[in-house]
C-alpha positions in Angstrom: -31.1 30.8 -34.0 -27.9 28.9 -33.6 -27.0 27.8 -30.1 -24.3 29.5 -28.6 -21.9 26.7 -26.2 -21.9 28.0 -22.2 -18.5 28.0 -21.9 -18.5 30.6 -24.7 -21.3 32.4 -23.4 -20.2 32.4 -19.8 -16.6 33.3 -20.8 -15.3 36.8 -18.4 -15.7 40.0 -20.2 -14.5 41.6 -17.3 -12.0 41.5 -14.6 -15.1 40.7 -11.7 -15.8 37.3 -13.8 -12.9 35.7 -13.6 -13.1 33.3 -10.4 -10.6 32.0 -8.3 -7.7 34.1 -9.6 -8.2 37.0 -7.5 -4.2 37.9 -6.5 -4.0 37.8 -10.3 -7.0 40.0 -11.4 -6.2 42.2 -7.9 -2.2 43.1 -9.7 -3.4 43.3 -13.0 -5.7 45.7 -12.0 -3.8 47.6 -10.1 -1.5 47.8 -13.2 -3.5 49.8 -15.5 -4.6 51.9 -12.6 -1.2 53.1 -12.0 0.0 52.8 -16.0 2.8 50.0 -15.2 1.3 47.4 -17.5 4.8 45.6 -18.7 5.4 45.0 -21.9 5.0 41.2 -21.8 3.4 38.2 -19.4 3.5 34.6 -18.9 0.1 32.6 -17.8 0.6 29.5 -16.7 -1.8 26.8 -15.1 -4.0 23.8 -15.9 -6.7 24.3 -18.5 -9.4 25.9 -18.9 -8.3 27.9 -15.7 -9.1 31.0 -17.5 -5.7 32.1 -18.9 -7.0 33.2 -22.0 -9.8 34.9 -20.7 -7.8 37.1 -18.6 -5.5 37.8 -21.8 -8.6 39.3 -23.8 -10.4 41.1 -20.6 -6.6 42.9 -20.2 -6.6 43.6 -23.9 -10.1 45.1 -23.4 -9.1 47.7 -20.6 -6.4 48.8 -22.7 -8.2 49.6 -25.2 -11.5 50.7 -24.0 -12.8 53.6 -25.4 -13.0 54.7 -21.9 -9.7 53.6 -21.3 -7.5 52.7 -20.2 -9.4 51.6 -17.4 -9.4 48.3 -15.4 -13.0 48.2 -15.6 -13.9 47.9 -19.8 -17.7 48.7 -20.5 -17.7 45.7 -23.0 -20.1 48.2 -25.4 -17.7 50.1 -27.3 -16.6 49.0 -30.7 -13.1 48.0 -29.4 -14.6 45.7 -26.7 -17.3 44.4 -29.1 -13.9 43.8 -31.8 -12.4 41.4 -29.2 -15.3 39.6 -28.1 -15.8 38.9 -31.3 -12.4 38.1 -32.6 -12.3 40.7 -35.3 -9.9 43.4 -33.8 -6.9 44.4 -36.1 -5.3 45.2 -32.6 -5.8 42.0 -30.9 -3.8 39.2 -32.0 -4.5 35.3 -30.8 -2.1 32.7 -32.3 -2.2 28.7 -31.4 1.6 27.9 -31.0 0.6 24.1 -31.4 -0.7 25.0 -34.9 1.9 27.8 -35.7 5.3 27.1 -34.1 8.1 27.1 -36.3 10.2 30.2 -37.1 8.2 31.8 -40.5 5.6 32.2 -38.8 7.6 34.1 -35.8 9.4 35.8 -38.2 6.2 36.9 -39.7 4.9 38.3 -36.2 8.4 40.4 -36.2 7.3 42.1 -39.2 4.2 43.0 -38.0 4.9 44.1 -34.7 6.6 47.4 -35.4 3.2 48.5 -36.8 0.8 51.2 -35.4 -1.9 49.9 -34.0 -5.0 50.4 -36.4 -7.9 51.9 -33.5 -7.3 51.2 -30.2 -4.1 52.5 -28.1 -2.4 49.3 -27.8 -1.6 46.0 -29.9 -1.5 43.0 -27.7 -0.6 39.7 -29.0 -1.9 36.2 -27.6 -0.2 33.4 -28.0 -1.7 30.0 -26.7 0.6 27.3 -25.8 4.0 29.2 -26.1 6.0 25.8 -25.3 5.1 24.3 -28.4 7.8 26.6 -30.3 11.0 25.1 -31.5 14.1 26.1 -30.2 14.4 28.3 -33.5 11.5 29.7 -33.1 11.6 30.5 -29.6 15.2 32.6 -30.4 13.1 35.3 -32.6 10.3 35.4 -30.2 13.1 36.6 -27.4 14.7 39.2 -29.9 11.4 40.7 -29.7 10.9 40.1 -26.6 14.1 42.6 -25.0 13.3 45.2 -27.8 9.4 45.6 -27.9 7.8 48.5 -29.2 6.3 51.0 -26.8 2.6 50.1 -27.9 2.9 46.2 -27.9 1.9 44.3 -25.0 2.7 40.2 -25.4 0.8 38.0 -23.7 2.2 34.2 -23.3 0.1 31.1 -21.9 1.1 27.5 -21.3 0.0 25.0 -19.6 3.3 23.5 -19.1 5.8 26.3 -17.5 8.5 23.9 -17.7 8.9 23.1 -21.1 9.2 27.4 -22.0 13.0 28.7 -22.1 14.6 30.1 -18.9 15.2 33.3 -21.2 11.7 33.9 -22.0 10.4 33.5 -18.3 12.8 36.1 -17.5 11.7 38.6 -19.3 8.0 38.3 -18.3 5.7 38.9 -15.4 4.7 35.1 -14.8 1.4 34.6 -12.9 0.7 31.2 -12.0 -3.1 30.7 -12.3 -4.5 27.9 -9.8 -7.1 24.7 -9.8 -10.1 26.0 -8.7 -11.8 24.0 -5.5 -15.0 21.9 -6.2 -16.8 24.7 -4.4 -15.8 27.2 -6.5 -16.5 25.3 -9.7 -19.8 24.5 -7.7 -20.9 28.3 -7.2 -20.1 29.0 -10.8 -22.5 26.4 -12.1 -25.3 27.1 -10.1 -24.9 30.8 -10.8 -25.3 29.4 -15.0 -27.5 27.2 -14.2 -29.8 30.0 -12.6 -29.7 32.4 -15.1 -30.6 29.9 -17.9 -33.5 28.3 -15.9 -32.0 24.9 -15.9 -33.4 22.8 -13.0 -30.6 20.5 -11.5 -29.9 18.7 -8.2 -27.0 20.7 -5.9 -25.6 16.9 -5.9 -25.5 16.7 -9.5 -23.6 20.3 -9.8 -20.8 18.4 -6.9 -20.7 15.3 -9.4 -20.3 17.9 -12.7 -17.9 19.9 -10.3 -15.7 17.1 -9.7 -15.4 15.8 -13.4 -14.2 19.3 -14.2 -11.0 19.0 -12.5 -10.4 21.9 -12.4 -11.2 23.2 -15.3 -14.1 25.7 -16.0 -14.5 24.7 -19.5 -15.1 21.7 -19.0 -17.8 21.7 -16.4 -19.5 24.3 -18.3 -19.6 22.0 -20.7 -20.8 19.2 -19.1 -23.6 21.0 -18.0 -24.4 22.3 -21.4 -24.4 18.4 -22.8 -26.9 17.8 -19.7 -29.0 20.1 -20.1 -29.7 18.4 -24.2 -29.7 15.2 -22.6 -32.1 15.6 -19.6 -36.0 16.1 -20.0 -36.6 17.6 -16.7 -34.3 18.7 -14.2 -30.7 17.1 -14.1 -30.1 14.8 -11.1 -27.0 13.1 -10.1 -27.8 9.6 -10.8 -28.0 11.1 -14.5 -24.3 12.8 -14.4 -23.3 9.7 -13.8 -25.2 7.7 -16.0 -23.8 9.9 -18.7 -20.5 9.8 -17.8 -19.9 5.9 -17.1 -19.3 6.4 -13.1 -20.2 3.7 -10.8 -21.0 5.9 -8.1 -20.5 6.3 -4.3 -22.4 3.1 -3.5 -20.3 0.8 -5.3 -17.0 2.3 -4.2 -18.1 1.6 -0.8 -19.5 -1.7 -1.3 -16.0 -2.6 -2.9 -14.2 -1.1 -0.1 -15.9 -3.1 2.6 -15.4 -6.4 0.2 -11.7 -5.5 0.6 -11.1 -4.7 4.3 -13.4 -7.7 5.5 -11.0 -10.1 3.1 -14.3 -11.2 0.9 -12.5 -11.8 -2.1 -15.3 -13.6 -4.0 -17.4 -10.6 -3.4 -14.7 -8.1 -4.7 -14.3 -10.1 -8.0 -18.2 -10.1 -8.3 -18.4 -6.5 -8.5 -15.7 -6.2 -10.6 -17.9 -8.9 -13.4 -20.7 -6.6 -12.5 -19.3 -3.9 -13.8 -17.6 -5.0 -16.6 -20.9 -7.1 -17.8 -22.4 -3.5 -17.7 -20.1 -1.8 -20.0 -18.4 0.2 -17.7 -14.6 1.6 -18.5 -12.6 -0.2 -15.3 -9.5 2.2 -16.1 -12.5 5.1 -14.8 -13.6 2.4 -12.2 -10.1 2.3 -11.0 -9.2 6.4 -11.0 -12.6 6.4 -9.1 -12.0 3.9 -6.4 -8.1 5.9 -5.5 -9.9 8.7 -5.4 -12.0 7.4 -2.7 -9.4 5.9 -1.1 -7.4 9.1 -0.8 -10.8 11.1 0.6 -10.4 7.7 3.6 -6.6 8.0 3.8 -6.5 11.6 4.2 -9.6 12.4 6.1 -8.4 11.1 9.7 -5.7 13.6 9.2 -6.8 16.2 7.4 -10.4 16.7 7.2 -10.9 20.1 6.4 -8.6 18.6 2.6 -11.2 15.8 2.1 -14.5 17.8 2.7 -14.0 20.4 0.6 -13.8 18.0 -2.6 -16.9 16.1 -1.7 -20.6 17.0 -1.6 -23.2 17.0 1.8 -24.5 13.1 0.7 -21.3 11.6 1.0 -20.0 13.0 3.7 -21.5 10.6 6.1 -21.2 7.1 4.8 -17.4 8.2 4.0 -16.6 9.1 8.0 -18.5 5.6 8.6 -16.1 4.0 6.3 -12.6 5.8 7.4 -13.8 5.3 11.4 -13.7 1.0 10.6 -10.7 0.9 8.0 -6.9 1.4 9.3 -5.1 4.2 7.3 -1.9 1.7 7.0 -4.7 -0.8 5.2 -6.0 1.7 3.2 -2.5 2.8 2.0 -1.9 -0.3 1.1 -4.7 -0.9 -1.2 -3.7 2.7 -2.7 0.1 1.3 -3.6 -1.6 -2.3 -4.7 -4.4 0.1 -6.9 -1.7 2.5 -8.7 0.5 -0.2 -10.0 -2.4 -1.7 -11.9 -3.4 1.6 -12.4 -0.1 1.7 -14.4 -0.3 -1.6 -15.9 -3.6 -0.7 -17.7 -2.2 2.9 -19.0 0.6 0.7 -20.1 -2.4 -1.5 -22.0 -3.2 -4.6 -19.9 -6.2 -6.0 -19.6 -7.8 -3.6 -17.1 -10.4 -6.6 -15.8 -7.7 -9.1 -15.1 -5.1 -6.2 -13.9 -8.0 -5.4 -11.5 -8.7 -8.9 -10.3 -5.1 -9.8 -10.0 -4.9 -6.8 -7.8 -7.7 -7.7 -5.3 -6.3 -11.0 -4.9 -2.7 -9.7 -4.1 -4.3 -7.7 -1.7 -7.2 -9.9 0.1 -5.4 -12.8 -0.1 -1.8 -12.1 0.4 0.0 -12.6 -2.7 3.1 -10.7 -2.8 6.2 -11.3 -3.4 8.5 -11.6 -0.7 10.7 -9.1 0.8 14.7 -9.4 0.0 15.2 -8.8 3.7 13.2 -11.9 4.7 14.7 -14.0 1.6 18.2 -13.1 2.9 17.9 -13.7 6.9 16.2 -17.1 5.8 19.1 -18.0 3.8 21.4 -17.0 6.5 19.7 -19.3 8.9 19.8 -22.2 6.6 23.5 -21.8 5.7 24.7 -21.4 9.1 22.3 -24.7 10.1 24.0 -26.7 7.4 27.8 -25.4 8.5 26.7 -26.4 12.2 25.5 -29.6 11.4 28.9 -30.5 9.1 30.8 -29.7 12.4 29.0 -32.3 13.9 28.1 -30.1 17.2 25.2 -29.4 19.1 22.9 -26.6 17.4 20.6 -23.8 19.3 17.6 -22.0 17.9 18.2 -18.3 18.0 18.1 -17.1 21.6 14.4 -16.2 23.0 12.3 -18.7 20.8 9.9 -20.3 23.1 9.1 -24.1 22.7 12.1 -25.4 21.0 14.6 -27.2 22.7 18.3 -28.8 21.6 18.7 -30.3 18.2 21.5 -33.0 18.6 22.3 -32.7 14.7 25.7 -34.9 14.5 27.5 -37.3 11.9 27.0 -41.0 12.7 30.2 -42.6 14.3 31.8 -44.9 11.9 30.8 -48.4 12.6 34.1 -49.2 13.9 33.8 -47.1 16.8 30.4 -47.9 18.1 30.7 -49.4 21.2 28.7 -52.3 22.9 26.0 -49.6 24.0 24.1 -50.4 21.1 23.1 -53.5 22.4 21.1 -51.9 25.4 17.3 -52.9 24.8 15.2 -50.2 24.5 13.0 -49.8 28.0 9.3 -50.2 28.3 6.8 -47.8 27.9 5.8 -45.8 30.7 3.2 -42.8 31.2 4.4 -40.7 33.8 7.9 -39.6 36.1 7.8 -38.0 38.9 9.7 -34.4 38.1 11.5 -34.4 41.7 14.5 -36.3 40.6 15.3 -34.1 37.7 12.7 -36.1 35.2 10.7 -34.8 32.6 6.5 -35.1 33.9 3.8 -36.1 31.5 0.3 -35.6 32.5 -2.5 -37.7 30.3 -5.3 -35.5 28.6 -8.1 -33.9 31.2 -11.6 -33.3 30.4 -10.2 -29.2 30.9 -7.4 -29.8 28.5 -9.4 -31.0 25.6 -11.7 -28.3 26.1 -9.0 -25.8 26.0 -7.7 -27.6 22.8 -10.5 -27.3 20.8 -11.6 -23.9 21.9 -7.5 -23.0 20.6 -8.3 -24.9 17.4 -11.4 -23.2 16.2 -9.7 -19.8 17.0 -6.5 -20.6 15.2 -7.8 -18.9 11.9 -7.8 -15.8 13.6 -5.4 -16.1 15.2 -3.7 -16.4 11.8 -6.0 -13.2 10.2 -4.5 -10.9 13.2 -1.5 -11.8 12.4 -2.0 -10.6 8.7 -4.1 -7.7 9.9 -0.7 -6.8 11.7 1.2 -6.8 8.3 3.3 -10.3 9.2 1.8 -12.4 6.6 4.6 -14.4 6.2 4.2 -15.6 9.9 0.7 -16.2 9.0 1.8 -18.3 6.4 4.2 -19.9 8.7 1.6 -21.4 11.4 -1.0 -21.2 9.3 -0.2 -24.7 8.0 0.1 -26.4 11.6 -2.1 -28.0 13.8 -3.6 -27.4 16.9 -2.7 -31.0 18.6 -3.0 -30.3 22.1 -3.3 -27.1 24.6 -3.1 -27.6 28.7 -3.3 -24.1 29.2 0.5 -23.6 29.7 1.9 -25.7 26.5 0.6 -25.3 22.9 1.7 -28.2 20.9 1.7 -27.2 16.9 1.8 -30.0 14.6 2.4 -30.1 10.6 1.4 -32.9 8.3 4.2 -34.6 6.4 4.2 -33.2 3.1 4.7 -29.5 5.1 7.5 -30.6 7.4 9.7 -28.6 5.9 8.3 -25.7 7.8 9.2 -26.6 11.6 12.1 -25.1 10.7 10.7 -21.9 10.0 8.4 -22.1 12.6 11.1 -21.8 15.3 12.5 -19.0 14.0 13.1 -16.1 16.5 11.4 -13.6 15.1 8.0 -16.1 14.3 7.5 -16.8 17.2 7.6 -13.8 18.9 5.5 -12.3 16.7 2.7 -15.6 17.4 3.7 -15.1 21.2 1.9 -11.5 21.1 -1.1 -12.2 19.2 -1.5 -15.6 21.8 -0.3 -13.5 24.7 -3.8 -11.2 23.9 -5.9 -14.1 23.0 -4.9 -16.2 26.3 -3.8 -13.9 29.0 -0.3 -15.4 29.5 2.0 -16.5 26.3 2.6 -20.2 26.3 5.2 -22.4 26.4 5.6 -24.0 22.4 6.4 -27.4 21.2 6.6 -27.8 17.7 6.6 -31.0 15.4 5.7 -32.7 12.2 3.3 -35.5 11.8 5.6 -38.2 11.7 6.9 -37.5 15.3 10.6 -36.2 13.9 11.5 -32.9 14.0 13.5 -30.4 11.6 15.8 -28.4 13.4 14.6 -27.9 17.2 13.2 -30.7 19.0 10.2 -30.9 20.8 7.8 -33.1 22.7 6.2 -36.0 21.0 2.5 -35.9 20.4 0.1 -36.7 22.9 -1.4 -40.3 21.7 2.4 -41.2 22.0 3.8 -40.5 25.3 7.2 -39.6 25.3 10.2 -42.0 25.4 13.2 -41.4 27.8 15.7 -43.7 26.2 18.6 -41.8 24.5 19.9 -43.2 21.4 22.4 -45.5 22.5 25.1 -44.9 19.2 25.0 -41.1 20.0 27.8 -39.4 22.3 26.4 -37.6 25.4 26.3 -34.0 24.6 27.6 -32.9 28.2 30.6 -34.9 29.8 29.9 -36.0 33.3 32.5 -35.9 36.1 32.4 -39.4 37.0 31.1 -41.5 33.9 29.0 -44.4 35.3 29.8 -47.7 33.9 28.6 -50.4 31.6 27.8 -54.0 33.5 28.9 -56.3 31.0 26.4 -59.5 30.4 28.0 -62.9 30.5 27.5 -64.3 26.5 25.7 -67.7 27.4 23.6 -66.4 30.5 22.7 -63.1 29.7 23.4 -61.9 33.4 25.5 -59.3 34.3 29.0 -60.3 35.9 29.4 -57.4 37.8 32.5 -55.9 36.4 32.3 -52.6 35.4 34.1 -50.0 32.9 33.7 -46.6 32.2 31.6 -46.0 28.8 34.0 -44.7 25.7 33.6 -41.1 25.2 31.8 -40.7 28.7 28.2 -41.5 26.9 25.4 -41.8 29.2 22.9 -44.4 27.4 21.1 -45.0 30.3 21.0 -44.8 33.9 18.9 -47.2 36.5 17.5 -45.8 40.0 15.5 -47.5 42.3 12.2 -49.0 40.5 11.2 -49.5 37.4 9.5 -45.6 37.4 13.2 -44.3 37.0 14.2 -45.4 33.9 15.5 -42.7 31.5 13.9 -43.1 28.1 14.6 -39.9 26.1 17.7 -37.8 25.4 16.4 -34.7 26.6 16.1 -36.3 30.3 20.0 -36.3 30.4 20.3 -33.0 29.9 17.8 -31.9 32.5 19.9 -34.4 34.8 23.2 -32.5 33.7 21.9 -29.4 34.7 20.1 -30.5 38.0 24.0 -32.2 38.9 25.9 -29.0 38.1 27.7 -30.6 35.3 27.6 -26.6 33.5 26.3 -23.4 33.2 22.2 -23.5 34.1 21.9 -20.1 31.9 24.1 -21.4 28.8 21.8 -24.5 28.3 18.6 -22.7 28.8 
């Protein structure tokens, strides 16, 4: 005996079959009822939905030899005609197939007909918007003048594409997607009534591969049931469909979130070395991603699409992973997504995306580009002028940058021939000098517990979406830490990003995260290797303590009241003759106090002297 297909078997014969459509089969109903059938519809909705179905179960009612009646015995010779596609009243035309104007023409000619049995002649046509435009013209002539005992019944499955005059002159029923539960129920009633053992997991997994669509999943359980020699189980569905499963989409997830890249690109070889499609692997793993992004927010969506056994591992998973993260990873997934439909490389498409994602590799943003630019061009402008620069207000840890043009040589005055003052390790700080404490057995404890916490200091930093701040200090090093000062230090070759580390907006971004890893947020002092800095100044490094000397061939930045005066030295003695002039420009090279402990030996004392004397606004220069 030849095998008869389920979805053929199980098609409606009646209005009670037809599930998940019940405003639809509820007004169609209540149409015959009351004799107000129209004289033409419009079904629309995603396949295998059941449009057609409903089309041939109206057609039965009206012609019922009991009849009309919204309840068809399906025994009669009319019924048995169009269940089995042989009724002279019941017409079914594929408009893919049959869309230009001959054969609509041909349909006008017939339409004026009686009908040959039954009451009514009711003509089907499947995928109305494939009609031309020609073709469509003769279909509405018929369509405002119909006989009395014609009934038209249009589906599509793309509403859009069918002429605003056609919709008008038909009731349009939209039929919906039925839920995974629905689709569920359906197949375990089949199931039931054919004796075919399968696991309830195995009827969520052929559920969800339906999308929607009954056809389909009665179908895929029809395949199973050849292709299984005892009872169906889910590890099976999925075996015969190429799906990865629940386990891997979770393993990958975790890879992800916990930035194991190595991991992620493993599974990703894994699969491909096993033959599976990773355009599937990829629809699969946004489809879990959406059940993690939507179920802190809207359980009751997620839940209903997903069977009993997943249910807890997946509230696990969305309880550890941030919804902003896993939105992320959704935007990263879909452009790949689009590359592959497109027809890249799905493996590399997939790797490339895993990398962007765990490792930071995006482009980046135009806002960022352009404020950095801005900086750099008004740097430059200030530096031509030949005036003192500031780091954008707020930035902790950097201090003046005395950019300015050399004087010519011409005007360099005799200052330059002040020798440079020894060495010393400390100054007292009550005079207005800068203190500097040697290295403590707490300090170097502090420093190397802030060193080995740098890297995550740096991964909360990217956790918090500022990757490009990560990237910033992520090249520095911890040199020293006293518990109040963090000194930051890049090698040579990465100089070029002191600059950017005293940006404004950097640092305040590093002073939060530090701010919750320390209690207090410290004071910052930023440098390259070499000991010169780019752009702000800042202390020199802790093996070298810090020189008080002011370069003697630069003008003071702040004029003093009273310039203090160069002792000239006598030529052949080398003592001073105690004659004194004011300095040119009012420079301050250096100033003597009592002792040797009181000899200024870096520029950035005079301007803590400046402001201890008066000499201008305290709150302009801090």
């Amino acid at each position: 005996m030849k095998h008869t297909t389920l979805y053929r078997k199980w098609r409606p014969r009646r209005f009670d079959g037809i599930v998940g459509q019940e405003p639809i089969v509820r007004t169609l109903r209540r149409a015959i009822e009351t004799d107000r059938v129209s004289h033409a519809y419009l079904f629309s909705g995603p396949r295998g939905t059941g449009k057609t179905s409903t089309a041939k179960v109206l057609a039965m009612g009206l012609n019922c030899e009991k009849g009309p009646t919204p309840e068809p015995d399906g025994t009669c010779d009319s019924c048995r005609a169009i269940v089995g596609n042989s009724s002279m009243d019941v017409l079914e035309m594929d408009a893919a197939s049959n869309r230009g104007i001959d054969e609509i023409r041909d349909l006008r000619d017939r339409v004026n007909l009686a009908p040959v049995s039954g009451r009514m002649k009711v003509y089907i046509i499947d995928e109305v918007h494939m009609l031309t435009a020609e073709a469509f013209n003769a279909l509405l002539k018929m369509l405002e003048e119909p006989p009395e005992h014609v009934v038209f019944v249009l589906a599509t499955t793309e509403k859009h594409k069918v002429l605003p005059t056609i919709i008008s002159r038909c009731q349009s029923f939209d039929f919906r997607r039925p839920s995974i539960e629905t689709l569920t129920e359906k197949l375990r009633k089949i199931a039931d009534a054919e004796g075919i053992e399968v696991e309830p997991a195995a009827l969520t997994v052929i559920a969800r591969d339906g999308r929607g669509s009954f056809r389909d999943a009665e179908g895929l359980l029809d395949q199973l049931s050849s292709f299984a020699e005892g009872g169906i189980t889910a590890s099976m569905v999925r075996e015969l469909l190429g799906s990865v499963g629940p386990e891997a989409l979770l393993e990958t997830t975790h890879a992800l979130h916990e930035r194991r890249a190595a991991d992620a690109l493993k599974i990703v070889d894994r699969l491909s070395n096993e033959g599976r499609d990773l355009g599937q692997f990829v629809g699969e793993l946004l489809s879990h991603l959406r059940n993690l992004m939507l179920l802190p927010h809207a359980p009751e969506v997620v839940l209903a699409d997903i069977g009993g056994d997943e249910r807890a591992p997946l509230e696990e998973q969305a309880s550890t992973i941030p919804t902003a993260e896993v939105v992320r990873l959704v935007e990263a997934l879909g452009d790949s997504l689009g590359r592959v439909k497109r027809g890249g490389d799905p493996k590399l498409e997939l790797e490339l995306a895993f990398l962007k994602f765990v490792r930071d590799y995006t482009e980046p943003d135009l806002n960022s580009l352009l404020s950095r630019l801005e900086t750099l061009e008004k740097a430059l402008e200030d530096g031509s002028r030949g005036g003192a620069t500031r780091p954008p207000s707020g930035s902790e840890g950097a201090t003046w940058d005395l950019a300015r043009e050399d004087p010519p040589p011409a005007e360099r005055e005799p200052a330059e021939q002040v020798e440079e003052a020894p060495r010393i390790e400390s100054y007292t700080s009550q005079e207005g000098f800068l203190t500097w404490e040697e290295d403590s057995d707490a300090g170097r404890e502090a420093d190397a517990d802030l060193a080995a916490e740098w890297g995550e200091i740096m991964d909360e930093l990217k956790h918090r979406r500022q990757a490009l701040t990560a990237a910033v200090y992520g090249e520095a090093r911890v040199e020293s830490f006293n518990g109040k000062v963090l000194r930051l230090v890049y090698p040579e070759e990465q100089s070029f990003h002191v600059g950017m580390a005293r940006d404004r907006g950097h640092l305040d971004k590093l002073g939060s995260v530090l701010e919750e890893h320390l209690g207090s947020r410290p004071h910052l002092e930023i440098l390259a290797a070499d000991g010169e800095t780019s752009g702000a100044g800042a202390a020199p490094a802790r093996e070298e303590p810090p020189r008080m000397s002011a370069p003697p061939e630069e003008p003071a930045l702040y004029p003093t009241p009273e310039p203090p005066v160069q002792e000239e030295k006598s030529p052949e003695t080398g003592e001073t003759n105690g004659s004194s002039e004011p300095l040119a420009g009012g420079s301050v090279p250096a100033l003597e106090a009592a002792g040797d402990d009181d000899i200024i030996r870096d520029q950035r004392e005079v301007f803590e002297m400046a402001r201890d004397f008066g000499l201008f606004d305290q709150n302009e220069g801090s």
